[in-house]
ZADREN-793767 format. One record per residue (C-alpha): residue number from 1; chain; x, y negated, z. Coordinates in Angstrom, 1 decimal, always signed. Layout:
- seq|mol|east|north|up
- NUM|A|X|Y|Z .
...
// end
This chain:
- seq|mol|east|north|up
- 1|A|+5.3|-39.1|-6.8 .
- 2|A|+2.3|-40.8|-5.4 .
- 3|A|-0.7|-39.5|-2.9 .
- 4|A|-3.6|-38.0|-5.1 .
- 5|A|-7.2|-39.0|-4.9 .
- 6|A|-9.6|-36.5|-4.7 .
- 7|A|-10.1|-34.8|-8.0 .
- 8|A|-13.2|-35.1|-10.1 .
- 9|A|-13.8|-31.9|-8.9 .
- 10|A|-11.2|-30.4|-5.9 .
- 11|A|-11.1|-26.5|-6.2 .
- 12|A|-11.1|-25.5|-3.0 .
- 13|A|-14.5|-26.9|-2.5 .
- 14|A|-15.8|-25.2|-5.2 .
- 15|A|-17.6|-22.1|-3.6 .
- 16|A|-17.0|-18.7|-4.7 .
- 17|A|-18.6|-17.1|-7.9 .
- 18|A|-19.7|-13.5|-7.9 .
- 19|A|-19.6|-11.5|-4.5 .
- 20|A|-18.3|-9.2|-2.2 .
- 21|A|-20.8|-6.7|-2.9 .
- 22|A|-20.2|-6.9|-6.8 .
- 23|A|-16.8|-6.3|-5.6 .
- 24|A|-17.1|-3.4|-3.4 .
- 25|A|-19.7|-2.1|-5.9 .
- 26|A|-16.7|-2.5|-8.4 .
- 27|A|-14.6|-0.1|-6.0 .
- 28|A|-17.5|+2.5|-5.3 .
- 29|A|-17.3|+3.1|-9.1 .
- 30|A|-13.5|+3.3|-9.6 .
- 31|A|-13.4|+5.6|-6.4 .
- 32|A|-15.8|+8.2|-7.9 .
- 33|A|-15.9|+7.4|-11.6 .
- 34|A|-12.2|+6.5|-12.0 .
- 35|A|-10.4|+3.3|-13.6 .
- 36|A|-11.6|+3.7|-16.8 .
- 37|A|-15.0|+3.6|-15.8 .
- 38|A|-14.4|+0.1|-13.8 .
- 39|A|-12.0|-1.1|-16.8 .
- 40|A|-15.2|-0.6|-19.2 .
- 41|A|-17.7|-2.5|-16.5 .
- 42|A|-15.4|-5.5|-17.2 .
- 43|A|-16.5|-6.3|-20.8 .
- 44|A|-20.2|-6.9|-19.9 .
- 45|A|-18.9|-8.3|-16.4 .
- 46|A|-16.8|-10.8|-18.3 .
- 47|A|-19.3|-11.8|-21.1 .
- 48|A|-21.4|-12.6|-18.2 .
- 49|A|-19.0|-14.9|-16.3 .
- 50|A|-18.1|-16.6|-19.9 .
- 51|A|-21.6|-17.2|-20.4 .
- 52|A|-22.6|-18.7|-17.2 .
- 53|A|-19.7|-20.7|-16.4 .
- 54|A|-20.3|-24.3|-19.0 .
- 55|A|-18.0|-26.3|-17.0 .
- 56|A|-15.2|-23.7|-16.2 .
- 57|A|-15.5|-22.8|-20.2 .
- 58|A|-14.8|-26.2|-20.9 .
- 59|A|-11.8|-26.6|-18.8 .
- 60|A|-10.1|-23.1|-20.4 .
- 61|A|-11.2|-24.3|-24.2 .
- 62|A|-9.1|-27.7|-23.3 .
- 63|A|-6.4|-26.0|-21.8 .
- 64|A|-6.1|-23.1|-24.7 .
- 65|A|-6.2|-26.1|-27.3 .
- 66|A|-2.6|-27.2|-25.7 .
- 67|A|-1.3|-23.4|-25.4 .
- 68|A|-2.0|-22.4|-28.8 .
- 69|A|-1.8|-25.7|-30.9 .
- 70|A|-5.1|-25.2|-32.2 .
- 71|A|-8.6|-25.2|-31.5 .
- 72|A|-9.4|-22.3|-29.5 .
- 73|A|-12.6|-19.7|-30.2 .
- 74|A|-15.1|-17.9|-28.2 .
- 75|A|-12.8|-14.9|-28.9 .
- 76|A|-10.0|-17.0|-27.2 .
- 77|A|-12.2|-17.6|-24.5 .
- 78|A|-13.3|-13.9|-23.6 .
- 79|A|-9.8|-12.5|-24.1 .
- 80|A|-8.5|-15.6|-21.2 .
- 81|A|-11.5|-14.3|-19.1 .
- 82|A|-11.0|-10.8|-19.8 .
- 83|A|-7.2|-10.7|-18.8 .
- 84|A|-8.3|-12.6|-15.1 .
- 85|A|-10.8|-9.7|-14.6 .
- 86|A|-8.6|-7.5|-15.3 .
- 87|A|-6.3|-8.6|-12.9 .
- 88|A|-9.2|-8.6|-10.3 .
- 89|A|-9.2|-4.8|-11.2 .
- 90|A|-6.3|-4.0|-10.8 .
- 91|A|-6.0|-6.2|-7.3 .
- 92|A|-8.0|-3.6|-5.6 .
- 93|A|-5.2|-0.9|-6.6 .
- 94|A|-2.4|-2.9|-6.1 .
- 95|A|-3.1|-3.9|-2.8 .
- 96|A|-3.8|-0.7|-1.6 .
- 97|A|-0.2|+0.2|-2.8 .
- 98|A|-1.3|+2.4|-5.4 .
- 99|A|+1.2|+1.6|-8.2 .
- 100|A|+1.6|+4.9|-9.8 .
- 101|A|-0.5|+5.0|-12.8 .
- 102|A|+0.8|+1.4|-13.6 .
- 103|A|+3.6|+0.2|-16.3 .
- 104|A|+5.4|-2.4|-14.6 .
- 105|A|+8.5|-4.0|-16.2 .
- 106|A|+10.9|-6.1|-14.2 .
- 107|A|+13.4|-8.5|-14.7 .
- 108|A|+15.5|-10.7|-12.7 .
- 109|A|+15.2|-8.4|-9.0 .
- 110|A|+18.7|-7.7|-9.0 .
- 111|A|+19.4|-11.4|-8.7 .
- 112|A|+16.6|-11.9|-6.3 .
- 113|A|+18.0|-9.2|-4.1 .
- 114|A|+21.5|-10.3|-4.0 .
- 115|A|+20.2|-13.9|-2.8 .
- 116|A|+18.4|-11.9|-0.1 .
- 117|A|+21.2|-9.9|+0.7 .
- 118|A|+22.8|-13.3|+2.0 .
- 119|A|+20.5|-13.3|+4.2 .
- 120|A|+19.6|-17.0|+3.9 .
- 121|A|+16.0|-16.2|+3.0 .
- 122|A|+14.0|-17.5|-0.1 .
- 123|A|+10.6|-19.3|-1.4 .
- 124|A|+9.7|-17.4|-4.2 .
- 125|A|+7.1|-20.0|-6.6 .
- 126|A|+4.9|-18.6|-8.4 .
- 127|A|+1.7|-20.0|-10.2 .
- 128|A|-2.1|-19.2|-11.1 .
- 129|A|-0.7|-17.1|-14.0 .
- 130|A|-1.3|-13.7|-14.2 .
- 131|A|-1.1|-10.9|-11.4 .
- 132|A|+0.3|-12.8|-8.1 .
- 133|A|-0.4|-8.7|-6.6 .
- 134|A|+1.7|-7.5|-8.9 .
- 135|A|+4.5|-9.7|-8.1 .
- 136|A|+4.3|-9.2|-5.0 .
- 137|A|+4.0|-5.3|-5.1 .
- 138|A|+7.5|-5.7|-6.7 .
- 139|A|+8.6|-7.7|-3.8 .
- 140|A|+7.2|-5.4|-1.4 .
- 141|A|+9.0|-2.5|-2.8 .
- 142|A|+11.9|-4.2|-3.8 .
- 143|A|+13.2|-5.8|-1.1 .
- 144|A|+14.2|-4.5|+2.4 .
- 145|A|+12.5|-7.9|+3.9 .
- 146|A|+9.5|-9.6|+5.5 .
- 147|A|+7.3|-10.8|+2.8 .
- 148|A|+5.3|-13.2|+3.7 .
- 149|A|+2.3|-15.4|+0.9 .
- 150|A|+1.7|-19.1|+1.7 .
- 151|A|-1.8|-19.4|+0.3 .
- 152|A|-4.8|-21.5|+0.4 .
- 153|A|-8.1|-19.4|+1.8 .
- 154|A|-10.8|-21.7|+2.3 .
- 155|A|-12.6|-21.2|-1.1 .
- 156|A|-12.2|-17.8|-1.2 .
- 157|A|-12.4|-16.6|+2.4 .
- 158|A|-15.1|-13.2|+1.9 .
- 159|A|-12.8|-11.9|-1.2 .
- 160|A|-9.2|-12.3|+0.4 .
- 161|A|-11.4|-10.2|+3.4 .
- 162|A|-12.1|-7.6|+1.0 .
- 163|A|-8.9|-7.2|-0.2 .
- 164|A|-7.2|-7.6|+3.3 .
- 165|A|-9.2|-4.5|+4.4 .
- 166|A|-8.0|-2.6|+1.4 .
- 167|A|-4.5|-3.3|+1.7 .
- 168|A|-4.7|-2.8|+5.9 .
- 169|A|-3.6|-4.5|+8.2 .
- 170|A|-0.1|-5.5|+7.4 .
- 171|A|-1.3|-6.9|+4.1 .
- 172|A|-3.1|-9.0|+6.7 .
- 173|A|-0.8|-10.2|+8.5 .
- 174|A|+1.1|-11.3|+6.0 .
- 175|A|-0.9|-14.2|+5.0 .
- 176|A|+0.2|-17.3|+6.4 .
- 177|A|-2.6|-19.9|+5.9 .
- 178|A|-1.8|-23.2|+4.0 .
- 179|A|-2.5|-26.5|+6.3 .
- 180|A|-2.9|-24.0|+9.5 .
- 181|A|-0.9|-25.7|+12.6 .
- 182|A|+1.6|-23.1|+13.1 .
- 183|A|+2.1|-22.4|+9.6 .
- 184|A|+5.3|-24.0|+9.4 .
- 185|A|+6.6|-22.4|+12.2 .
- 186|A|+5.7|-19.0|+10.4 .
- 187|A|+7.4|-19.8|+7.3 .
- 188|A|+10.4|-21.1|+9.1 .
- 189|A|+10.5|-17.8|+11.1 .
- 190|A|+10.6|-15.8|+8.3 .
- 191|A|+12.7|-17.3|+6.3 .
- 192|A|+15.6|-17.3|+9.1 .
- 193|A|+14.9|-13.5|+9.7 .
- 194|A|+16.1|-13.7|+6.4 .
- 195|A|+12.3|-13.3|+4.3 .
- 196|A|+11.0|-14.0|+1.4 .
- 197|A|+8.2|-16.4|+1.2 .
- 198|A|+5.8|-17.0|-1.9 .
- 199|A|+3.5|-19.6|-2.6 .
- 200|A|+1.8|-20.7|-5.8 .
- 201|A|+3.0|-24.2|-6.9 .
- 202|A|+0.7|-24.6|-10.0 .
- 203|A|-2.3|-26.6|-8.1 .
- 204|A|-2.6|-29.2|-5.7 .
- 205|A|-5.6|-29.9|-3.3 .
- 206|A|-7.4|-33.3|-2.6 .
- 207|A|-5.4|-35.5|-1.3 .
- 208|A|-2.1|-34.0|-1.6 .
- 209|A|+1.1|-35.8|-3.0 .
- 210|A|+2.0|-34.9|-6.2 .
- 211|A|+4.1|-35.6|-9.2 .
- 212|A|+2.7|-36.4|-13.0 .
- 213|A|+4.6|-34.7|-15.0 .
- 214|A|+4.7|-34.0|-18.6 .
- 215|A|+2.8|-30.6|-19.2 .
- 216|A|+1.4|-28.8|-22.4 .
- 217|A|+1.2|-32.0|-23.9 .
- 218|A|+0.1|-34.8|-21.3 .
- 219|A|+1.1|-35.7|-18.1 .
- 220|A|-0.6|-33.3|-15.1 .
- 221|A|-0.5|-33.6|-11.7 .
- 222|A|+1.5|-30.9|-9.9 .
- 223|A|+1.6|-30.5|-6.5 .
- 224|A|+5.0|-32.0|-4.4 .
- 225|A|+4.2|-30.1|-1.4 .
- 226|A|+6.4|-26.9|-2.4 .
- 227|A|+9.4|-28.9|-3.7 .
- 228|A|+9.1|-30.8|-0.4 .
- 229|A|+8.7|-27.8|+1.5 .
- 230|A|+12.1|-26.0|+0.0 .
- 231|A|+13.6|-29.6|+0.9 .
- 232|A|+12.8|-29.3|+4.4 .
- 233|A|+13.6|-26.1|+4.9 .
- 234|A|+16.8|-25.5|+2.4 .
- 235|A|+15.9|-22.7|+1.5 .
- 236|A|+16.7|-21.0|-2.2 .
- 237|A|+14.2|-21.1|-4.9 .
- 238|A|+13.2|-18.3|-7.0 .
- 239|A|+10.3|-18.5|-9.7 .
- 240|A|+8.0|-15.8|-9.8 .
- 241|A|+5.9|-14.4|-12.5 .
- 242|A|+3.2|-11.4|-12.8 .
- 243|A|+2.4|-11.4|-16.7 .
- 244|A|-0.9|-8.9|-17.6 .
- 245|A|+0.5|-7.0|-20.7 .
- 246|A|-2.5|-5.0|-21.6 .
- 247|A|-4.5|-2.5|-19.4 .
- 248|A|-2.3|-1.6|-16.3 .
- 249|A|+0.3|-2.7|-18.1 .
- 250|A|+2.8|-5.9|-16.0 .
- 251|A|+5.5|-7.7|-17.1 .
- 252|A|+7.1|-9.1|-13.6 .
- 253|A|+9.7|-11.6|-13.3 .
- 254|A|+12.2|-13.6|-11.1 .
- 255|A|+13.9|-16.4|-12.4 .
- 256|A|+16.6|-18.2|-10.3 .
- 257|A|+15.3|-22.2|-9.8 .
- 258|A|+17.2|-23.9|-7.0 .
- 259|A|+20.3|-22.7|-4.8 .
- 260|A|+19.1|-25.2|-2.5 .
- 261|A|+17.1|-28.1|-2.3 .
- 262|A|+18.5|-31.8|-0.3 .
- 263|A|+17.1|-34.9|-0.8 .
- 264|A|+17.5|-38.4|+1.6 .
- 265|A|+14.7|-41.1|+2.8 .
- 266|A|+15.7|-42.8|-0.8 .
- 267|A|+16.1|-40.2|-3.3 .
- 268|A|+13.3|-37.7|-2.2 .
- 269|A|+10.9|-39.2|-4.1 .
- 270|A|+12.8|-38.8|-6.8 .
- 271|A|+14.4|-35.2|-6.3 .
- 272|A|+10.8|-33.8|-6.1 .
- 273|A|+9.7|-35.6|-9.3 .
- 274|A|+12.8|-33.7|-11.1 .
- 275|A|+12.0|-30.6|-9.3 .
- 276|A|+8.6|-30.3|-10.8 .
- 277|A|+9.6|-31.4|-14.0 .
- 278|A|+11.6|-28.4|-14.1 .
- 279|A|+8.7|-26.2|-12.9 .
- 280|A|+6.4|-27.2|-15.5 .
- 281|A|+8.2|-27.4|-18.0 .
- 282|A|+9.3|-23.4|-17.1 .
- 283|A|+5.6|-22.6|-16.7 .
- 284|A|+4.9|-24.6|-20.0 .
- 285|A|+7.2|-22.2|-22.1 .
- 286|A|+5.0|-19.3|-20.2 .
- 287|A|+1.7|-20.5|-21.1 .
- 288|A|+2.5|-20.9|-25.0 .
- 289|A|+4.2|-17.4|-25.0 .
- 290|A|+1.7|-15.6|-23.1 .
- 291|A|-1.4|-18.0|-23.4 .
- 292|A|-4.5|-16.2|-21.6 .
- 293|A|-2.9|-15.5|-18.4 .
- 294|A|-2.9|-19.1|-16.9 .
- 295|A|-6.2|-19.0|-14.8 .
- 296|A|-7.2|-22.4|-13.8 .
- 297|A|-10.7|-22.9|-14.3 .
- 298|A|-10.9|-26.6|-14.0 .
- 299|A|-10.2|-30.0|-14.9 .
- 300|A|-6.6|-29.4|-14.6 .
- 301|A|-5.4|-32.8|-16.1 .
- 302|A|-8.4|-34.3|-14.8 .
- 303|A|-9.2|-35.8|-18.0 .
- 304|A|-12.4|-36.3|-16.8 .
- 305|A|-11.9|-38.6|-13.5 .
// end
C-alpha cells in the first residue's frame, strides 16, 4: 500500500458530459411517451457519446481487451456504452421507486439480512459495475434498516441533483458525502443503529492510498480507503453487485466478504493489501463473465502516466 500521485487524469476533476436538461428532456419523453420511447432515444444517444468521447473510447477498448481476451470491436464498444445508458434510464425509475415493470433477480439477501438481523450493522462494497440503483432498490426494500451510500459528488454534482429530486427527499438524505467533515460520524451513526452502508470500492481519487494489485491482467491501483474504513469501524463486509441483464432486466447480488475486519500499527498495511486482493480478484471473475457492465471511462491502470 503506498499514497497515490495524482493520476494522469483524476476522475473527479473531469467535468460532467451531457446535461441536466438532456436529462430531464430524457424524463419528459418517458413520462408522456413511455419507456420504450426513452429506451429507443438511447441508440442515437449512445452512438453519439461513442463518437465524441476519443479518450474515454480508448480507456474502454484497453479495458475490454483484458475482459474478453481479445481485441475488442466498435460493436464491443457500443454494446459497453449502451448497457451504461441504459442504466442511466432506468436510474430515473428506480430512484423514484418504481420497480414494477422491472425483472430483478436476487441472490445472496437472505444472508445479508441475517447479518443485519444481528444488528451489528454492515458496509455493503460495491463497484462502478452495473446498476448501483438497482442494488440499492433491493436494499431499500429488503431490509428493515437505514440505508445510507458513501459516495463521491464533486464531478457530478447537477446529475445526483436531478436524481435526488426524483427520488425525494429521503433519497436525499441518504447521501453521506465522501471527504465531508462529519462524514465519519454519519457512517458511524448508522452503522451502530444497526444500518447498512454502501460505498463503491472500485476507484480511488488523487492522492488517496491505495493498493496495486493484480487485476485483469496487470497490476491496478485500488483504493485502501474502504478496507481501512471497515478496519476502523469493524464492521461486516458484504460485496454488492447490480448486473444489467438486458432491457429492465437486473441480476442483483450479495456476496459475504469479511465477518470483520482488525488489523494493528504493523500488520495494516498488510491486511488491506490482502483485502483488496480479494476484491479484485472477485470483481475480476465479474468483469470476464459479464464484460460491458464495468463503467470506468478512464485510464484505469494508468498505463499512460
Amino acid at each position: 500500500m503506498r499514497d497515490a500521485g495524482q493520476p494522469a487524469l483524476d476522475w473527479t476533476a473531469a467535468p460532467e458530459r451531457g446535461s441536466t436538461g438532456m436529462l430531464h428532456l430524457m424524463l419528459w419523453i418517458v413520462r408522456r411517451l413511455g419507456w420504450r420511447a426513452g429506451h429507443l432515444l438511447l441508440y442515437p444517444i449512445t452512438a453519439y457519446f461513442l463518437a465524441s468521447s476519443p479518450r474515454q473510447r480508448r480507456a474502454v477498448r484497453g479495458y475490454l481487451c483484458r475482459a474478453l481476451g481479445r481485441r475488442a470491436g466498435m460493436a464491443d464498444l457500443f454494446r459497453l456504452y449502451f448497457a451504461f445508458a441504459s442504466t442511466i434510464l432506468d436510474r430515473v425509475f428506480l430512484a423514484a421507486g418504481e420497480v414494477q415493470d422491472y425483472r430483478i433477480e436476487i441472490e445472496g439477501l437472505d444472508a445479508l439480512q441475517a447479518l443485519l438481523a444481528e444488528g451489528r450493522g454492515c458496509l455493503l462494497f460495491g463497484a462502478h459495475f452495473g446498476s448501483f440503483e438497482a442494488l440499492r432498490a433491493v436494499a431499500d426494500a429488503g431490509c428493515p434498516v437505514e440505508v445510507a451510500v458513501l459516495m463521491h459528488e464533486a464531478n457530478a454534482a447537477r446529475v445526483k441533483a436531478f436524481f435526488d429530486a426524483i427520488g425525494g427527499s429521503r433519497r436525499a438524505a441518504a447521501i453521506i458525502p465522501l471527504g465531508a467533515p462529519e462524514a465519519m460520524l454519519r457512517v458511524r451513526e448508522c452503522l451502530e443503529g444497526g444500518g447498512l452502508v454502501g460505498l463503491l470500492a472500485d476507484r480511488r481519487t488523487g492522492g488517496e492510498k491505495v493498493a496495486r494489485v493484480p487485476f485483469l491482467g496487470s497490476h491496478a491501483p485500488l483504493p485502501a480507503g474502504p478496507h481501512l474504513l471497515a478496519g476502523m469501524l469493524g464492521a461486516p463486509v458484504v460485496l454488492g453487485f447490480g448486473i444489467w441483464r438486458g432491457p429492465r432486466h437486473y441480476l442483483v447480488r450479495f456476496e459475504p466478504f469479511a465477518e470483520s475486519v482488525t488489523f494493528g500499527r504493523k500488520d495494516r498495511e498488510a491486511v488491506v493489501a490482502a483485502l483488496a486482493d480479494r476484491y479484485a480478484a472477485r470483481l475480476e471473475a465479474l468483469c470476464r463473465a459479464y464484460p460491458y457492465n464495468w463503467f470506468n471511462f478512464y485510464d484505469f491502470w494508468e498505463e499512460g502516466r
